[in-house]
N, CA, C and O atoms as CSV, one atom per row, in Angstrom:
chain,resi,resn,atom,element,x,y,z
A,1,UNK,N,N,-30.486,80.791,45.402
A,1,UNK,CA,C,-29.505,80.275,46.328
A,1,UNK,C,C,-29.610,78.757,46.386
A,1,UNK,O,O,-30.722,78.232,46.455
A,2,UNK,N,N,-28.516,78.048,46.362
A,2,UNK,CA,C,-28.278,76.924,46.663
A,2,UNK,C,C,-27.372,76.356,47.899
A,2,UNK,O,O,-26.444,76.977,48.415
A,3,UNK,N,N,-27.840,75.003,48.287
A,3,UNK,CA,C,-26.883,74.294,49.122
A,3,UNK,C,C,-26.426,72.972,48.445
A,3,UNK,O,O,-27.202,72.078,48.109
A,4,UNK,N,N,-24.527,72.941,48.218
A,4,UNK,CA,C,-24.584,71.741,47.977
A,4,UNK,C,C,-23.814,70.972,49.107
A,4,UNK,O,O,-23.492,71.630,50.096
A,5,UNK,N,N,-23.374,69.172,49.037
A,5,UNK,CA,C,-22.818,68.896,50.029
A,5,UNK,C,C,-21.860,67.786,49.178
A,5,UNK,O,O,-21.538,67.580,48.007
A,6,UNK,N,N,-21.592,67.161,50.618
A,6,UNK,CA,C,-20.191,66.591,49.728
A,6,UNK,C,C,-19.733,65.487,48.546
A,6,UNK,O,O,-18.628,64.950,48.467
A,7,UNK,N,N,-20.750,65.317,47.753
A,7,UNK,CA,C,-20.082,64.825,46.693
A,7,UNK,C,C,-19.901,65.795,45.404
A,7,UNK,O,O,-19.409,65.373,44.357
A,8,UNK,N,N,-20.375,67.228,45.586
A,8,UNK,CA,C,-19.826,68.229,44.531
A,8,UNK,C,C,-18.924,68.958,45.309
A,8,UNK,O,O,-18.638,70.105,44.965
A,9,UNK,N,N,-18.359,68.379,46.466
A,9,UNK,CA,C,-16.608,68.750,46.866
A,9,UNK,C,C,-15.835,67.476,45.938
A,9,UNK,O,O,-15.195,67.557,44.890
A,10,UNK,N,N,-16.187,66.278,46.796
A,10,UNK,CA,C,-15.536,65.245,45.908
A,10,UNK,C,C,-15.370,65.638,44.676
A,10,UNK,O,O,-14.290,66.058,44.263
A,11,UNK,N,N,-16.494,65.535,43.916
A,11,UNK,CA,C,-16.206,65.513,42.539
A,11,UNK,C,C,-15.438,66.768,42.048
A,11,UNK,O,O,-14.756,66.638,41.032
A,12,UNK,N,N,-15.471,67.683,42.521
A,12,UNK,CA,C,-14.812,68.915,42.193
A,12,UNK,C,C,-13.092,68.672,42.208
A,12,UNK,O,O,-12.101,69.151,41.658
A,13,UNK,N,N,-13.397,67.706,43.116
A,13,UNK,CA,C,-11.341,67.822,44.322
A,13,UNK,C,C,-10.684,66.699,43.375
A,13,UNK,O,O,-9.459,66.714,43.256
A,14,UNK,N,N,-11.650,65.451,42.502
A,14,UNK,CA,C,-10.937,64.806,41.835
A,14,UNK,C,C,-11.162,64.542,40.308
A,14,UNK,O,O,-12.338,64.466,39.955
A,15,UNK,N,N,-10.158,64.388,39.325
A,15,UNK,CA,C,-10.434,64.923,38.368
A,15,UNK,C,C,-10.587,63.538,37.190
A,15,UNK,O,O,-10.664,63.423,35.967
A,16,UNK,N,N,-10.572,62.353,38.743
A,16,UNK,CA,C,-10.783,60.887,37.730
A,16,UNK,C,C,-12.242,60.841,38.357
A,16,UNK,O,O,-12.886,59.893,37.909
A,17,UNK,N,N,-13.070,61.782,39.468
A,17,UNK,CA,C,-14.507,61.533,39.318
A,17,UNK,C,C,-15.342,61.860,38.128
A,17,UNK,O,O,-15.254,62.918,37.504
A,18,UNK,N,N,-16.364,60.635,37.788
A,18,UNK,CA,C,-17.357,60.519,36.640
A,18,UNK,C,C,-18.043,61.813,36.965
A,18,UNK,O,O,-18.860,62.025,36.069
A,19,UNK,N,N,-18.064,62.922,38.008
A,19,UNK,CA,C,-18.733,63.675,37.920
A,19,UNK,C,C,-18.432,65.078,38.005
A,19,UNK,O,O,-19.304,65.926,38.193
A,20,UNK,N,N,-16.954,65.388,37.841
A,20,UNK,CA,C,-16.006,66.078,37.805
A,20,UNK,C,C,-16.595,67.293,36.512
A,20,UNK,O,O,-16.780,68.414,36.987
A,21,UNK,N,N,-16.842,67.184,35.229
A,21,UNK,CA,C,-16.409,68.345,34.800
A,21,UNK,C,C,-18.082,68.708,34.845
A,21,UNK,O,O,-18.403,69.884,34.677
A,22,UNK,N,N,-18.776,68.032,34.996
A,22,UNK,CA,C,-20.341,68.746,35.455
A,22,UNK,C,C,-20.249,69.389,36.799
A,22,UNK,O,O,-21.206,70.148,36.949
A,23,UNK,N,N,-19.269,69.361,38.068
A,23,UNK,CA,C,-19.175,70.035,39.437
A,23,UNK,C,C,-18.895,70.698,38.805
A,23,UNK,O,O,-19.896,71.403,38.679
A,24,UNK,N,N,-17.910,71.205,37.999
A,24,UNK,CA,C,-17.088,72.631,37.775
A,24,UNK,C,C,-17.729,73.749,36.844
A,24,UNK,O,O,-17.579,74.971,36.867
A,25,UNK,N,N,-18.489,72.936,36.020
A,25,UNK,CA,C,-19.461,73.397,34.814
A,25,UNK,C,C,-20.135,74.012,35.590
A,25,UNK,O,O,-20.138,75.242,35.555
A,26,UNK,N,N,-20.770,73.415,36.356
A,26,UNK,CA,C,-22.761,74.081,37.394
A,26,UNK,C,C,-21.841,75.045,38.185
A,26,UNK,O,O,-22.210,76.219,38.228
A,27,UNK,N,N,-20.691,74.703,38.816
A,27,UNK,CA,C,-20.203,75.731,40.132
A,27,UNK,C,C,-19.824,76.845,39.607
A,27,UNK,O,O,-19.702,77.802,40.371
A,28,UNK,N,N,-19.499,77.046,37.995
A,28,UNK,CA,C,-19.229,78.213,37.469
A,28,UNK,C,C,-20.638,79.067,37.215
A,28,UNK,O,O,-20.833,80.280,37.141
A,29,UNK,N,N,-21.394,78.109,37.129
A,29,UNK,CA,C,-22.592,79.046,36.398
A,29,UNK,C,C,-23.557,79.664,37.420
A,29,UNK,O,O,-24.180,80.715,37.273
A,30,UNK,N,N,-23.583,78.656,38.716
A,30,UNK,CA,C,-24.081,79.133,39.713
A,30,UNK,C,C,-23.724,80.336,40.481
A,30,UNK,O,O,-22.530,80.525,40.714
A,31,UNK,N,N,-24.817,81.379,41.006
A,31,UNK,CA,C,-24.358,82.093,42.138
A,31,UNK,C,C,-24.627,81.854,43.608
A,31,UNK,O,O,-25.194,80.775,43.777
A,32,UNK,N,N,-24.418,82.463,44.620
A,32,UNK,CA,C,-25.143,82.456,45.931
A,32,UNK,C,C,-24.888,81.083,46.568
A,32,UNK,O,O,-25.896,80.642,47.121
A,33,UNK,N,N,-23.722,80.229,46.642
A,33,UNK,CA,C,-24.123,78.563,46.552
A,33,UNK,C,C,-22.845,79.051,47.897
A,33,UNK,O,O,-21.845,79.723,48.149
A,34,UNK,N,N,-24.160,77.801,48.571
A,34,UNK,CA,C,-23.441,77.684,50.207
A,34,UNK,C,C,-23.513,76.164,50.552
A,34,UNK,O,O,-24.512,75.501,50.271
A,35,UNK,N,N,-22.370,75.613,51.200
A,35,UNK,CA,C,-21.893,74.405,51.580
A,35,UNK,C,C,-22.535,74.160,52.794
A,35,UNK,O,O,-22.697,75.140,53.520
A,36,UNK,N,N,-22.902,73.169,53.147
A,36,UNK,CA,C,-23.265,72.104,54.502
A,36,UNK,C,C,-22.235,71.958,55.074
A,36,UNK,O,O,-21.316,71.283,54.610
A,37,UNK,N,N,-22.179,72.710,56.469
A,37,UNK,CA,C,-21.196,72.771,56.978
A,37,UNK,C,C,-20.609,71.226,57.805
A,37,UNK,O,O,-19.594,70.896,58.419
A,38,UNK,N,N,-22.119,70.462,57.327
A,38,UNK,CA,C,-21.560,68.853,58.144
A,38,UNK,C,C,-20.397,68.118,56.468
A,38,UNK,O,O,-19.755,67.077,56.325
A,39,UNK,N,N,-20.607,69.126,55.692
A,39,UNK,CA,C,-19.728,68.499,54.625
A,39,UNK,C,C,-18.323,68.814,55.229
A,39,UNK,O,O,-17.556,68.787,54.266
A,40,UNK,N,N,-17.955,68.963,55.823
A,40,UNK,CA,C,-16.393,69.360,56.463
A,40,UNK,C,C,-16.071,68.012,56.996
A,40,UNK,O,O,-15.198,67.280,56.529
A,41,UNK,N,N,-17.043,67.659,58.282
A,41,UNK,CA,C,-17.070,66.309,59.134
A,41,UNK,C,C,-17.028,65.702,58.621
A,41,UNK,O,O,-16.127,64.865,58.682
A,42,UNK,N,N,-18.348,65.672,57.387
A,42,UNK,CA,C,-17.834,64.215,56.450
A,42,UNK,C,C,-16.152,63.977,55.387
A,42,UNK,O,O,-15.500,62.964,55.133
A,43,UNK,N,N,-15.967,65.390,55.022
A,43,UNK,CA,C,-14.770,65.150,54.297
A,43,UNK,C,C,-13.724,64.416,55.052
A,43,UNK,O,O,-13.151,63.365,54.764
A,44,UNK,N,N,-13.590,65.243,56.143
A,44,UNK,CA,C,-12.523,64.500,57.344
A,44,UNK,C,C,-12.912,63.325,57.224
A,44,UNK,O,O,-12.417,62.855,56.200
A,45,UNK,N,N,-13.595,62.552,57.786
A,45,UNK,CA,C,-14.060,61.120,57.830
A,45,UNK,C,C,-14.052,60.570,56.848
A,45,UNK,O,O,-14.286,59.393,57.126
A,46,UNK,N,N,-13.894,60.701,55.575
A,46,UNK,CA,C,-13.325,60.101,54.573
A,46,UNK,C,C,-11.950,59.964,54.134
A,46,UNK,O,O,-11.411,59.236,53.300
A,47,UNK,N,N,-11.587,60.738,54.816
A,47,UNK,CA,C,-9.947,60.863,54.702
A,47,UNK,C,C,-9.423,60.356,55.870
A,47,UNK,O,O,-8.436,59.654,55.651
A,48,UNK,N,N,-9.751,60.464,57.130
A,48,UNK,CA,C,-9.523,59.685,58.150
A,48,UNK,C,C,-9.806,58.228,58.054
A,48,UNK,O,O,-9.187,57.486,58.817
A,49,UNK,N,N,-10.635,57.738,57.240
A,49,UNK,CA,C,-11.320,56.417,57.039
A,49,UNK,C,C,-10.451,55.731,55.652
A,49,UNK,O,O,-10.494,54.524,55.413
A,50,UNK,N,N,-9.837,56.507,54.985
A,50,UNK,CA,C,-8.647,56.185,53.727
A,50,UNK,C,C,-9.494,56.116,52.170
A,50,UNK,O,O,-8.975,55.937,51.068
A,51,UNK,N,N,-10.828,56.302,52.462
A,51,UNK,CA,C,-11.576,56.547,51.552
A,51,UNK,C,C,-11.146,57.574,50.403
A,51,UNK,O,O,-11.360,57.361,49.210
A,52,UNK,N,N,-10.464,58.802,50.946
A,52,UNK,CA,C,-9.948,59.663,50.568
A,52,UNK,C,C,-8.571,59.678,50.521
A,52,UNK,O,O,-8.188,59.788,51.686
A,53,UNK,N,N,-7.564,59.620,49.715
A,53,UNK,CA,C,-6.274,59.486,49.909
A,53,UNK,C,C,-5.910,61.036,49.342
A,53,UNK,O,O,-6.076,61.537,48.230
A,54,UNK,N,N,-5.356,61.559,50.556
A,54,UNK,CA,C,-4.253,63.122,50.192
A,54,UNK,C,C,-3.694,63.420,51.487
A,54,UNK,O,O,-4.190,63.160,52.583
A,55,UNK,N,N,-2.844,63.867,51.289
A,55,UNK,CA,C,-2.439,65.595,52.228
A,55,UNK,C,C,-3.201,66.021,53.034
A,55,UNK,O,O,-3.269,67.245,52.928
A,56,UNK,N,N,-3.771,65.663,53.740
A,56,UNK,CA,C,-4.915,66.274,54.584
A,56,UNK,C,C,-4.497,68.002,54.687
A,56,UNK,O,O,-5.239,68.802,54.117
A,57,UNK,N,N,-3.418,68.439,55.354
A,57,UNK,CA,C,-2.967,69.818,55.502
A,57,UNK,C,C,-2.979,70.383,53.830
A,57,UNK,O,O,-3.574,71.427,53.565
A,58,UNK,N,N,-2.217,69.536,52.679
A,58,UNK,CA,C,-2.747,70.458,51.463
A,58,UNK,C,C,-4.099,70.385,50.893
A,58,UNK,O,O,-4.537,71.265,50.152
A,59,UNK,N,N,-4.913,69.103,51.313
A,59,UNK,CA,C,-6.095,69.481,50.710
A,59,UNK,C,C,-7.173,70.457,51.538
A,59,UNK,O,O,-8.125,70.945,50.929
A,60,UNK,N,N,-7.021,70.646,52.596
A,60,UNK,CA,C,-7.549,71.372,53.259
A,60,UNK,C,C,-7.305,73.149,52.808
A,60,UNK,O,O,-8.237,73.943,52.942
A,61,UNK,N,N,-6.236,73.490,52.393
A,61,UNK,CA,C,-5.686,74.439,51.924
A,61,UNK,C,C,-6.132,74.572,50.623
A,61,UNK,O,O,-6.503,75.622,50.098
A,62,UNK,N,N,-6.079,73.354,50.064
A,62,UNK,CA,C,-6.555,74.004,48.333
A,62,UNK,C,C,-8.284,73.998,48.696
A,62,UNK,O,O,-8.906,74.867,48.084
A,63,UNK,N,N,-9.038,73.184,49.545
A,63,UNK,CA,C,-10.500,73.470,49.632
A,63,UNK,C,C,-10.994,74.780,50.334
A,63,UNK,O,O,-12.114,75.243,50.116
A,64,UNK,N,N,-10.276,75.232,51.015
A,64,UNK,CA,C,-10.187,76.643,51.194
A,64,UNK,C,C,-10.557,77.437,50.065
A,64,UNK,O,O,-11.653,77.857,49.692
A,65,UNK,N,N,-9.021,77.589,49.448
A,65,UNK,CA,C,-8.829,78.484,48.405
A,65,UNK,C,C,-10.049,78.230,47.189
A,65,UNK,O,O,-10.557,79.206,46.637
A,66,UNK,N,N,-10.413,76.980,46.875
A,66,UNK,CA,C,-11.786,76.201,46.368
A,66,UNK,C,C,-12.668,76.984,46.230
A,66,UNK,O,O,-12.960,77.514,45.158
A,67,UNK,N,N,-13.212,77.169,47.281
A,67,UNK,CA,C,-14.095,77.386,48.261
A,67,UNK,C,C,-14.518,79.281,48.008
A,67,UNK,O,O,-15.651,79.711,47.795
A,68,UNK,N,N,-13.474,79.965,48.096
A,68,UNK,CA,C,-13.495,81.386,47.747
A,68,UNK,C,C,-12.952,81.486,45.710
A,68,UNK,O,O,-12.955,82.547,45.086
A,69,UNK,N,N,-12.668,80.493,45.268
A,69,UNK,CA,C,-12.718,80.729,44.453
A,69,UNK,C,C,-14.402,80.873,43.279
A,69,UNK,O,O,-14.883,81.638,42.444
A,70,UNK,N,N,-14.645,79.897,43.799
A,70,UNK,CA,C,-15.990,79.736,43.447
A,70,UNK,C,C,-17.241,80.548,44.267
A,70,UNK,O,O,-18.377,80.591,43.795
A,71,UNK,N,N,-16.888,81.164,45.521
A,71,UNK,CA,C,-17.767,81.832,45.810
A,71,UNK,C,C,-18.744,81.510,47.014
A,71,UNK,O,O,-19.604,82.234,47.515
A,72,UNK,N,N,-18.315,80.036,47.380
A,72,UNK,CA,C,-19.371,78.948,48.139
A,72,UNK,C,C,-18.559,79.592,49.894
A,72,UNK,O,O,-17.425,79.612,50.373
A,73,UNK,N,N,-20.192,80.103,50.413
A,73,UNK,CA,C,-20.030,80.004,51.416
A,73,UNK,C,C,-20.643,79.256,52.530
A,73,UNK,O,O,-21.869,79.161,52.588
A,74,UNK,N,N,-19.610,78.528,53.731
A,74,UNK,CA,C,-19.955,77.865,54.245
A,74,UNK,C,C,-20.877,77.901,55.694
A,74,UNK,O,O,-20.671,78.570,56.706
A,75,UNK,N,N,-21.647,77.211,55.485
A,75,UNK,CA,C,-22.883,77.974,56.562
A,75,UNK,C,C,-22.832,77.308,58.094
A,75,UNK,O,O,-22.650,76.110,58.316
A,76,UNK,N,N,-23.002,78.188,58.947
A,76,UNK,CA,C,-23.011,77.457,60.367
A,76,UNK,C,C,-23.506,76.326,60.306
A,76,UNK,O,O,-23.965,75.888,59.251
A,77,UNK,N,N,-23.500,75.483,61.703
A,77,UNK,CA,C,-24.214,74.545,62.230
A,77,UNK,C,C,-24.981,75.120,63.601
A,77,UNK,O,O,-24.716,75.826,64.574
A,78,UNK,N,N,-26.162,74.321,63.018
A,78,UNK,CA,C,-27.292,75.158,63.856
A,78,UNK,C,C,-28.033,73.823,64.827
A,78,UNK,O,O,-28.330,72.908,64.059
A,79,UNK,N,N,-28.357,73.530,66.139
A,79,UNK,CA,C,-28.872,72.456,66.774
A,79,UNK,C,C,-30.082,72.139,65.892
A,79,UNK,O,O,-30.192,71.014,65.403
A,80,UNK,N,N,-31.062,73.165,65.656
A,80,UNK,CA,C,-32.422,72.782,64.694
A,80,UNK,C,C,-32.305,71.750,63.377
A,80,UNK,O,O,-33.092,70.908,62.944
A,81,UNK,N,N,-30.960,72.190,62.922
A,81,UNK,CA,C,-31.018,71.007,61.650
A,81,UNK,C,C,-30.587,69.531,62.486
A,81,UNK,O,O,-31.247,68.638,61.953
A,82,UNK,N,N,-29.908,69.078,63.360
A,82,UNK,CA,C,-29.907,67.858,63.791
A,82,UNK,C,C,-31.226,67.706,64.257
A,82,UNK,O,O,-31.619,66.540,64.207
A,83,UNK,N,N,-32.380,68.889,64.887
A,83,UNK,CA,C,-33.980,68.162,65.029
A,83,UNK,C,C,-34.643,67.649,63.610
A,83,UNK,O,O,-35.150,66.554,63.368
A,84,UNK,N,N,-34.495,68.657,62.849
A,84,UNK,CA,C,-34.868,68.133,61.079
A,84,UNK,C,C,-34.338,66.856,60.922
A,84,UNK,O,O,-35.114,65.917,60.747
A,85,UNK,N,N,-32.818,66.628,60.967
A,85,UNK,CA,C,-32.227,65.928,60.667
A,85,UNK,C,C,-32.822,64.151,60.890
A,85,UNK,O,O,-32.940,63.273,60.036
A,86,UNK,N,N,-33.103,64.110,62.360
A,86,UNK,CA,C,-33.345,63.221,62.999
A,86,UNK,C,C,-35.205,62.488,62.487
A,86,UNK,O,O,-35.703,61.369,62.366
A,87,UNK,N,N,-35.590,63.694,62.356
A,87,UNK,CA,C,-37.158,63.491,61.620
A,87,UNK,C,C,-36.899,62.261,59.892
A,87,UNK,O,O,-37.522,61.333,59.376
A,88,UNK,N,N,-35.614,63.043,59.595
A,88,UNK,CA,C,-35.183,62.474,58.139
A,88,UNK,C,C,-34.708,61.409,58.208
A,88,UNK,O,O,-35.147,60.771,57.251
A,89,UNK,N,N,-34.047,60.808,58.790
A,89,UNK,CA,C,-33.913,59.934,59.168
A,89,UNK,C,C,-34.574,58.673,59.675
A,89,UNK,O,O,-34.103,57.661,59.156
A,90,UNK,N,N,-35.486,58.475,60.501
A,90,UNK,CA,C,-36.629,57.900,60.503
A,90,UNK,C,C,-37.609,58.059,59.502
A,90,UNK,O,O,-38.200,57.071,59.067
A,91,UNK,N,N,-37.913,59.514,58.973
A,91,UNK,CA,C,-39.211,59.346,58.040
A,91,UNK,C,C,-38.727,58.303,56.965
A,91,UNK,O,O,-39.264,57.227,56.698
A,92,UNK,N,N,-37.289,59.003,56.253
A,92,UNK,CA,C,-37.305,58.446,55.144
A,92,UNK,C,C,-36.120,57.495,54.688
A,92,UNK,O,O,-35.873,56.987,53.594
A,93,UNK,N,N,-35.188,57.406,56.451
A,93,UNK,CA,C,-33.917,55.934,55.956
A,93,UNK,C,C,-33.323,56.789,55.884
A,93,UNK,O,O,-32.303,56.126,56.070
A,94,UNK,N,N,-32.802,58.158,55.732
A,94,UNK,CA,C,-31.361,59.020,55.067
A,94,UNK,C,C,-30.005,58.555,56.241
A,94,UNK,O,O,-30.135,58.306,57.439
A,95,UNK,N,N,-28.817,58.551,55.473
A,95,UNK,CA,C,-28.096,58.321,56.592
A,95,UNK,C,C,-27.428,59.666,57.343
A,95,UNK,O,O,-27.785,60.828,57.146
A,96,UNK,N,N,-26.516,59.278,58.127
A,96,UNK,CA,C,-26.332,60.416,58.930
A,96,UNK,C,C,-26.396,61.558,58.270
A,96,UNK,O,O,-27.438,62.213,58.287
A,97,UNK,N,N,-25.387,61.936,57.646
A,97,UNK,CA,C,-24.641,62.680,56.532
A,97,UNK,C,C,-25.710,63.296,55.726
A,97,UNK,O,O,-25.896,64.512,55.704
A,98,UNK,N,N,-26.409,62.443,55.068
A,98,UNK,CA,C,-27.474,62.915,53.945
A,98,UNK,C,C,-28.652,63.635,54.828
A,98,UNK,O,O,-29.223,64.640,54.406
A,99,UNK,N,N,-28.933,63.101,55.953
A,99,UNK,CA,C,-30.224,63.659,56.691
A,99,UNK,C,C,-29.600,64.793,56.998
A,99,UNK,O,O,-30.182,65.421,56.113
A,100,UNK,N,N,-28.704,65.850,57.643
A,100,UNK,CA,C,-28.001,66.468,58.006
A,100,UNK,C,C,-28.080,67.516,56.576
A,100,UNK,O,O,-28.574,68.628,56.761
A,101,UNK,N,N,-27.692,67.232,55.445
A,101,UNK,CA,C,-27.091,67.913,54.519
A,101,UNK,C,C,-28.909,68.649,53.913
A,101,UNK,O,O,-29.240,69.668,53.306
A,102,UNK,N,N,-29.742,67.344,54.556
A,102,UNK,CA,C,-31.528,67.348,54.023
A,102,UNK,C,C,-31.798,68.439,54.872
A,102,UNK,O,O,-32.552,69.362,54.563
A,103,UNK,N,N,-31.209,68.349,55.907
A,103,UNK,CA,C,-31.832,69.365,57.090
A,103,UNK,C,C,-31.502,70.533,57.011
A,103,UNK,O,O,-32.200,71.377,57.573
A,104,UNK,N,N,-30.033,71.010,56.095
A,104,UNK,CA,C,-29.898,72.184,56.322
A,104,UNK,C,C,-30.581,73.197,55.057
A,104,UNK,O,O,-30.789,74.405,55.166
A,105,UNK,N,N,-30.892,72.243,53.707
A,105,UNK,CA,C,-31.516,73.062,52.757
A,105,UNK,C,C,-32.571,73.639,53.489
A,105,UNK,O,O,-32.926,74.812,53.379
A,106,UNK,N,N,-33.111,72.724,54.305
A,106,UNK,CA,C,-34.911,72.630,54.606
A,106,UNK,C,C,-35.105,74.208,55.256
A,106,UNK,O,O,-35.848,75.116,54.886
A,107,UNK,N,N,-33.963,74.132,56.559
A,107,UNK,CA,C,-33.883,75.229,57.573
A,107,UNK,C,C,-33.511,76.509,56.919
A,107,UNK,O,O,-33.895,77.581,57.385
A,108,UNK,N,N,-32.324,76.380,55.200
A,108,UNK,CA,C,-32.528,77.212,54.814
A,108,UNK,C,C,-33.522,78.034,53.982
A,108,UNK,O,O,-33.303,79.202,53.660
A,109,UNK,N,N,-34.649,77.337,53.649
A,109,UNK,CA,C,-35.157,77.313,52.743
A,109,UNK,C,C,-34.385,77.375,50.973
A,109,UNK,O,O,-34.936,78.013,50.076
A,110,UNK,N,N,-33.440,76.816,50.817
A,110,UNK,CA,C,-33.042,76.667,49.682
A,110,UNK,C,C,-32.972,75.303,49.221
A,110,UNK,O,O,-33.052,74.304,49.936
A,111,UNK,N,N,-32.800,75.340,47.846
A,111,UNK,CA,C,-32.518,73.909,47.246
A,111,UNK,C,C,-31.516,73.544,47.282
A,111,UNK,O,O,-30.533,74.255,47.071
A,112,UNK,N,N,-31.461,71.769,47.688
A,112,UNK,CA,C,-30.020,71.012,47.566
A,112,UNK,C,C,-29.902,70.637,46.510
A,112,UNK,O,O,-30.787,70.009,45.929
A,113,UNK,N,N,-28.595,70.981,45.925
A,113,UNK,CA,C,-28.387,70.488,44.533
A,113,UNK,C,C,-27.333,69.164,45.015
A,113,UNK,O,O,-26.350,69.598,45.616
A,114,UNK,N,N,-27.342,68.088,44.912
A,114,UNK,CA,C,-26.732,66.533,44.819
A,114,UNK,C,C,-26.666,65.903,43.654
A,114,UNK,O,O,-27.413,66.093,42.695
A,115,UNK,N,N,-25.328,64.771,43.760
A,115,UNK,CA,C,-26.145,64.168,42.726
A,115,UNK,C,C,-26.251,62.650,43.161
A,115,UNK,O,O,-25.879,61.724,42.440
A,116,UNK,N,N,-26.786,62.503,44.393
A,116,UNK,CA,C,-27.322,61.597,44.971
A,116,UNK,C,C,-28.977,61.952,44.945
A,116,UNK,O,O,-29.581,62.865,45.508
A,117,UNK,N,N,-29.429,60.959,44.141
A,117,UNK,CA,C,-31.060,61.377,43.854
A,117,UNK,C,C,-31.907,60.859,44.755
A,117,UNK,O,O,-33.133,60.960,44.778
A,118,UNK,N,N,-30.877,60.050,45.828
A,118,UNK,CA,C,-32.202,59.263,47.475
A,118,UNK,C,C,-32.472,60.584,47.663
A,118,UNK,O,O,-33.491,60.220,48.249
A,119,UNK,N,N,-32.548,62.110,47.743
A,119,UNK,CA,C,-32.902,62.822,48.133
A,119,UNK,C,C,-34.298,63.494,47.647
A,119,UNK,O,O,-34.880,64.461,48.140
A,120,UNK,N,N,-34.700,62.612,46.419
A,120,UNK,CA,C,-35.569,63.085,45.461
A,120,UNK,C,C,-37.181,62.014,46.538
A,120,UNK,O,O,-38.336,62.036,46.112
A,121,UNK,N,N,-36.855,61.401,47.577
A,121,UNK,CA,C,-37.671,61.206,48.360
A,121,UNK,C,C,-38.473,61.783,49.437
A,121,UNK,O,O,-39.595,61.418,49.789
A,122,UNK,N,N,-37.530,63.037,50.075
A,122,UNK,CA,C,-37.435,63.938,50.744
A,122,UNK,C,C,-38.609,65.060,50.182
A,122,UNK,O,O,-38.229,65.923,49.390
A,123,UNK,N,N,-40.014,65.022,50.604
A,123,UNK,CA,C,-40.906,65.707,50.748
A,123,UNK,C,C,-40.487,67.278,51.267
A,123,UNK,O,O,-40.516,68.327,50.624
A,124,UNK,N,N,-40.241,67.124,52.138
A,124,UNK,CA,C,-40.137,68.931,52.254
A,124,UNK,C,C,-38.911,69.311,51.801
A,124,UNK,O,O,-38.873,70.542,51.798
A,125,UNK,N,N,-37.776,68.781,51.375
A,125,UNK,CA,C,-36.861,69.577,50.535
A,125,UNK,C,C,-36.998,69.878,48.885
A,125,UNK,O,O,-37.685,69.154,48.164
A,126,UNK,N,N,-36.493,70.667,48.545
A,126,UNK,CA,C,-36.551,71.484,47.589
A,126,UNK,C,C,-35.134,70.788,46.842
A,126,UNK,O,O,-34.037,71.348,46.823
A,127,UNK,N,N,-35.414,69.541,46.286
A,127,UNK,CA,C,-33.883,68.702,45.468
A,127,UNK,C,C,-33.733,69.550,44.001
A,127,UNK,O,O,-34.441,70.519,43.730
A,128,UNK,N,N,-32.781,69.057,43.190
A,128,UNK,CA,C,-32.664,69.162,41.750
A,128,UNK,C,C,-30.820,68.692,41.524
A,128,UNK,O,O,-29.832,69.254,41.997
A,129,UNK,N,N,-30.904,67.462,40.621
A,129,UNK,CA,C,-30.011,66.856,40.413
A,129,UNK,C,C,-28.905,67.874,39.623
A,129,UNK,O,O,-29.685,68.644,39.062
A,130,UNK,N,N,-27.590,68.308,39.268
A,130,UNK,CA,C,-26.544,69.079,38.611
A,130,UNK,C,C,-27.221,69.145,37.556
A,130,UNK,O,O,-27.743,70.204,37.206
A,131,UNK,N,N,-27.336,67.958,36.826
A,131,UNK,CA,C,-27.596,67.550,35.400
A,131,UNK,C,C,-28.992,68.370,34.745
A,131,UNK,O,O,-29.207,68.652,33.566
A,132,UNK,N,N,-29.821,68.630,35.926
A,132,UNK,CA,C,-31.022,69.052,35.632
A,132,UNK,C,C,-30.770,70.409,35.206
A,132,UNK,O,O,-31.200,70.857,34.143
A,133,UNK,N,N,-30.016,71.122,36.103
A,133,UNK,CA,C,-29.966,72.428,36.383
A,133,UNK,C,C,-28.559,73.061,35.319
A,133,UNK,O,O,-28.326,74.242,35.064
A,134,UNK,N,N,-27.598,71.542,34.736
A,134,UNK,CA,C,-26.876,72.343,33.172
A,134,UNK,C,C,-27.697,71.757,32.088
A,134,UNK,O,O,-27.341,72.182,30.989
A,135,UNK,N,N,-28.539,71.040,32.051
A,135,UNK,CA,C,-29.700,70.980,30.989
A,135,UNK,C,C,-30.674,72.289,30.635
A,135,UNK,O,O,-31.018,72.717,29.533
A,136,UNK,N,N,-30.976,72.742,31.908
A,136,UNK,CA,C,-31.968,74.087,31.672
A,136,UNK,C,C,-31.153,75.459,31.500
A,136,UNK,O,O,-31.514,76.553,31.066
A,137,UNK,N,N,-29.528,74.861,32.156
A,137,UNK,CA,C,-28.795,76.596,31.651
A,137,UNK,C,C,-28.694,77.047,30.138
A,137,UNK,O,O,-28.226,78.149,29.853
């Protein structure tokens, strides 16, 4: 089982991201793969912030459909990962978003797959970059 967060939505949702056909490659090969449900908040906030330019009502609809296409289910929010969260943050600098996304592998006990590698600092999580994990498929 895996958790990923939101830059293998990004990269999945756009097809001029440098990291686009490795999201789609790993998300096919993977099973059991569940989303950070603070990846929602952050998507909004990138699109609210213009970072993200779409449809908010159609991209929300095609990340849906995304979403069950591939199999990724999205996991509650639980108060305990903002206590993790907050530990991550101070221990190791993560920002909101990333401490949050750190906190929920941790609580799940599964690995975050990113391909933001500040996470490869993160002592009690269980990281591994995309690249790692279609190198060994």
């Amino acid at each position: 089982m895996v958790v990923i967060e939101t830059d293998m939505i990004v990269a999945l949702a756009s097809e001029s991201d440098k990291h686009h056909h490795e999201a789609r490659t790993l998300l096919r090969k993977l099973s059991n793969i569940k989303l950070s449900p603070y990846s929602l908040i952050e998507l909004d906030l990138l699109l609210a912030s213009g970072n993200i330019v779409v449809k908010a009502k159609l991209f929300y609809e095609a990340l849906k459909s995304v979403l069950a296409y591939y199999n990724i289910s999205v996991l509650k929010p639980d108060p305990l990962h903002f206590a993790v969260a907050w530990n991550f943050r101070k221990k190791y600098g993560l920002t909101f978003f990333d401490s949050l996304h750190a906190a929920v592998a941790v609580r799940e006990n599964d690995m975050l797959v990113s391909f933001d590698r500040k996470y490869s600092i993160v002592k009690e999580l269980k990281y591994v970059h995309p690249l790692s994990l279609l190198e060994s498929a």
